[in-house]
Backbone as CSV, one residue per row, in Angstrom:
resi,resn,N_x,N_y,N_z,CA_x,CA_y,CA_z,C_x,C_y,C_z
1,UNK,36.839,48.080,-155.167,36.186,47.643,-153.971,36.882,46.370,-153.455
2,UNK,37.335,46.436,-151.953,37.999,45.022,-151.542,36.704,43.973,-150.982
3,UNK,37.323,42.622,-151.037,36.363,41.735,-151.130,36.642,41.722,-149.205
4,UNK,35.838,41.031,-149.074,36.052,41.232,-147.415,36.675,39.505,-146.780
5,UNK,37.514,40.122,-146.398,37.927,38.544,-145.916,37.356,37.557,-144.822
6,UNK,36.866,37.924,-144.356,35.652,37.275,-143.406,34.248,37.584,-143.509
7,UNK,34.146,36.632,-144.650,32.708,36.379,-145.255,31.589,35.552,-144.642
8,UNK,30.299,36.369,-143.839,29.849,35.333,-142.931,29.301,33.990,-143.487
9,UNK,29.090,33.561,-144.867,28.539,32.758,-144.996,30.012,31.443,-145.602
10,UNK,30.728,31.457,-145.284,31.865,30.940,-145.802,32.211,29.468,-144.339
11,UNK,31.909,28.547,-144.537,32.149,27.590,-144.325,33.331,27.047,-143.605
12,UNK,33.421,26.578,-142.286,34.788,26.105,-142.482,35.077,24.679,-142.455
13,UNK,36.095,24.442,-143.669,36.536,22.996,-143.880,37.078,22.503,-143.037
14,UNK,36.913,21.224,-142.454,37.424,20.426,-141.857,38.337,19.305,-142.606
15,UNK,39.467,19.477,-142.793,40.000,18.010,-143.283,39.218,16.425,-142.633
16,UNK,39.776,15.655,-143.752,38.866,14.274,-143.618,39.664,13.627,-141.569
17,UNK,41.158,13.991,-141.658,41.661,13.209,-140.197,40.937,14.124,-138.754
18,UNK,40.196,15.294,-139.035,39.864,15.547,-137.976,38.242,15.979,-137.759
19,UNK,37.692,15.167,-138.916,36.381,14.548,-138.903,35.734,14.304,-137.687
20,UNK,34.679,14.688,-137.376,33.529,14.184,-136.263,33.771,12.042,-136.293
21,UNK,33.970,11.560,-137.601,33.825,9.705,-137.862,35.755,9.759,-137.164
22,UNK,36.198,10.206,-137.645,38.036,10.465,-137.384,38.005,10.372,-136.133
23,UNK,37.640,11.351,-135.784,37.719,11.217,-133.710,37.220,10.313,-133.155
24,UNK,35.759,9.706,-133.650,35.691,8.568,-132.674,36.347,7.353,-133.315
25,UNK,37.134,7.025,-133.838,37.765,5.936,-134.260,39.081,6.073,-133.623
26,UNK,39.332,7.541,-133.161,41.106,7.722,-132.673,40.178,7.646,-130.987
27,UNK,39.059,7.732,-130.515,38.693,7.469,-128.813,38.297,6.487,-128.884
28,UNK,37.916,5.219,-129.661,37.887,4.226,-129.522,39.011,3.462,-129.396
29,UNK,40.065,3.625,-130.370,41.470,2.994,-130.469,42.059,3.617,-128.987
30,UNK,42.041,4.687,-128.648,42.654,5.022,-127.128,42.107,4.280,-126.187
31,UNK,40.853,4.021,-125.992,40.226,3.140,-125.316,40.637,2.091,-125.276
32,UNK,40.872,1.297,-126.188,41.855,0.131,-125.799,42.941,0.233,-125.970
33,UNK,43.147,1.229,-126.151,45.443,1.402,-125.497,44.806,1.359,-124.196
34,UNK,44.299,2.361,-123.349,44.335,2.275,-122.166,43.985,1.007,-121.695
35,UNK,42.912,0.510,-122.104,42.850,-1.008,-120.870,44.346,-2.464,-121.595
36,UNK,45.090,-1.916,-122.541,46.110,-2.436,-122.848,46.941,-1.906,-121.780
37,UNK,47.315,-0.979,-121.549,48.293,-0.251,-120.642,47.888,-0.521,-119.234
38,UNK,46.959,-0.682,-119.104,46.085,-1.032,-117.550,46.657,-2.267,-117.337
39,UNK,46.397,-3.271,-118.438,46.944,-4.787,-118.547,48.216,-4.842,-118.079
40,UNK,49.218,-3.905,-118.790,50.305,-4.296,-118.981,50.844,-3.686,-117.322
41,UNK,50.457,-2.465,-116.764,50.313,-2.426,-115.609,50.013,-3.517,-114.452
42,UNK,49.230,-3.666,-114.493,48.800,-5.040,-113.934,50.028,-6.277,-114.034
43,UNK,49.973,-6.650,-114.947,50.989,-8.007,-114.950,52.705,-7.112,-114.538
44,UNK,52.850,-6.167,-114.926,54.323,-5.672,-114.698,54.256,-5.732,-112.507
45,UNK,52.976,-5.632,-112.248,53.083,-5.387,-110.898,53.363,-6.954,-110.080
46,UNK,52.677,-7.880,-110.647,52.321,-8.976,-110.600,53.728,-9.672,-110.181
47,UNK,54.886,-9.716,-111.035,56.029,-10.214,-110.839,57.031,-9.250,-111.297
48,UNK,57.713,-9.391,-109.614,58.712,-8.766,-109.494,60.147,-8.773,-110.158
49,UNK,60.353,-9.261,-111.268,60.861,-9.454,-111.936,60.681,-8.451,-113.295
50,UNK,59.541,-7.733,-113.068,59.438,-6.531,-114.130,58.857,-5.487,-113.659
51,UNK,59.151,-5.003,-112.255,58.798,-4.062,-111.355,59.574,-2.960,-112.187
52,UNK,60.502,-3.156,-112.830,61.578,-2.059,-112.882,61.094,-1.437,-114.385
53,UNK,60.282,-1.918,-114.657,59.661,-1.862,-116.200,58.092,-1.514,-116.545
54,UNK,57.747,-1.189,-115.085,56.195,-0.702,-115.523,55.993,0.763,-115.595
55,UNK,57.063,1.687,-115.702,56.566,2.863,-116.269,56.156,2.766,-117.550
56,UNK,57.097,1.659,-118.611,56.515,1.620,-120.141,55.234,1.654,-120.345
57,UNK,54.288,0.706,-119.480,52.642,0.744,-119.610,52.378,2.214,-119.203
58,UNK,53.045,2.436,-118.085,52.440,3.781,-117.917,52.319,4.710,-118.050
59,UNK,53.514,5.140,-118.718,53.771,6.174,-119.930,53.039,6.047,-121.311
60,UNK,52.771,4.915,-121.282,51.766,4.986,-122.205,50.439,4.654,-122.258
61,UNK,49.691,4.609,-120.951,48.838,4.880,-120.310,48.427,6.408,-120.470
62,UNK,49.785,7.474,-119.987,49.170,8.836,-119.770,49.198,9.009,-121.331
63,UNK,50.284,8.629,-122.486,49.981,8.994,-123.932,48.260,9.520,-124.098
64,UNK,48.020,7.823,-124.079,46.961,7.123,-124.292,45.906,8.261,-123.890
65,UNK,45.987,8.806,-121.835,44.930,9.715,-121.881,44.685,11.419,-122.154
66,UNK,46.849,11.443,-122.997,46.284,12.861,-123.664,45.710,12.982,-124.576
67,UNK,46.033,12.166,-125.669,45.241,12.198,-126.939,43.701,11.672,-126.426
68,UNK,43.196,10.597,-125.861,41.488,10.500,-125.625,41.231,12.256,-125.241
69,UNK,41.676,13.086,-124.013,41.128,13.794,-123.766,40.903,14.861,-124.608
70,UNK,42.329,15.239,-125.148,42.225,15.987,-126.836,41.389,15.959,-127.583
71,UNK,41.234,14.450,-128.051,39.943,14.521,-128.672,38.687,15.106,-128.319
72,UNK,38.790,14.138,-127.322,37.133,14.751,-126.851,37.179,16.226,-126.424
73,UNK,37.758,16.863,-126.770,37.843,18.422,-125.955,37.133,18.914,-127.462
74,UNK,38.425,18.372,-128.492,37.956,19.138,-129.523,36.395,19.005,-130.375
75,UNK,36.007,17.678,-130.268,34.927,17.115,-130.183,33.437,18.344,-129.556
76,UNK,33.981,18.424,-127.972,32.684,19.074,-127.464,33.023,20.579,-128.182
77,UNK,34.243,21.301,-127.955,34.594,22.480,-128.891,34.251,22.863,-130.549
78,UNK,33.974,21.613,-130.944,33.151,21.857,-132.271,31.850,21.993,-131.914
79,UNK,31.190,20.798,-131.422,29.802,20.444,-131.108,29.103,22.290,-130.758
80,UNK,29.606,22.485,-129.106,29.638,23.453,-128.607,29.116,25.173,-129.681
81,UNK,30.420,25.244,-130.637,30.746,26.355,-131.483,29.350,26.383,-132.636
82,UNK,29.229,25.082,-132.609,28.235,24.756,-133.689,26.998,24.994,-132.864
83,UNK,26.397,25.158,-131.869,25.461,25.285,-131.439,25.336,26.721,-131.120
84,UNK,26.469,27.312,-130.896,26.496,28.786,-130.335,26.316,29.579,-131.906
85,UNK,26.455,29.218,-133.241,26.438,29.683,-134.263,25.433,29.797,-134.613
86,UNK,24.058,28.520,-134.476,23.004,28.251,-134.508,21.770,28.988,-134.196
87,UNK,22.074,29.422,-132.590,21.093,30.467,-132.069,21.424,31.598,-132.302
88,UNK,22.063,32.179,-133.008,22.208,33.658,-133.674,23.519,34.426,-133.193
89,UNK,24.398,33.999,-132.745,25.465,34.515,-132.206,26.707,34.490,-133.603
């Protein structure tokens, strides 16, 4: 007799880095890259003397808002899955 490989009561592990506590510590830390990058925006605009140099903030500005949004995608995509499992689906 084969064992069945998709066993409904079988759990799925989450490693510890992509933890529900993991994510908000990586959207908090993005949170202040971005108002770092906002900063650094700001003063690069300020004097023209480093006009030629504010994509660096801002490239890492957009870093900054792929990973926040990532997170939080995967965040509501757990939350979400976990609720749809809940009511009998």
């Amino acid at each position: 007799m084969r064992l069945d490989p998709q066993p409904l009561f079988r759990r799925v592990i989450t490693p510890w880095y992509d933890g529900p506590v993991a994510c908000w510590v990586v959207i908090v830390m993005m949170a202040g890259v971005l108002l770092f990058s906002i900063a650094g925006i700001v003063v690069a605009r300020r004097n023209p003397d480093f006009h030629g140099h504010t994509w660096v903030p801002a490239l890492l500005l957009l870093a900054g808002l792929f990973v926040l949004l990532s997170t939080v995608v995967r965040l509501l995509r757990r939350r979400l899955g976990r609720r749809v499992r809940s009511n009998g689906e």
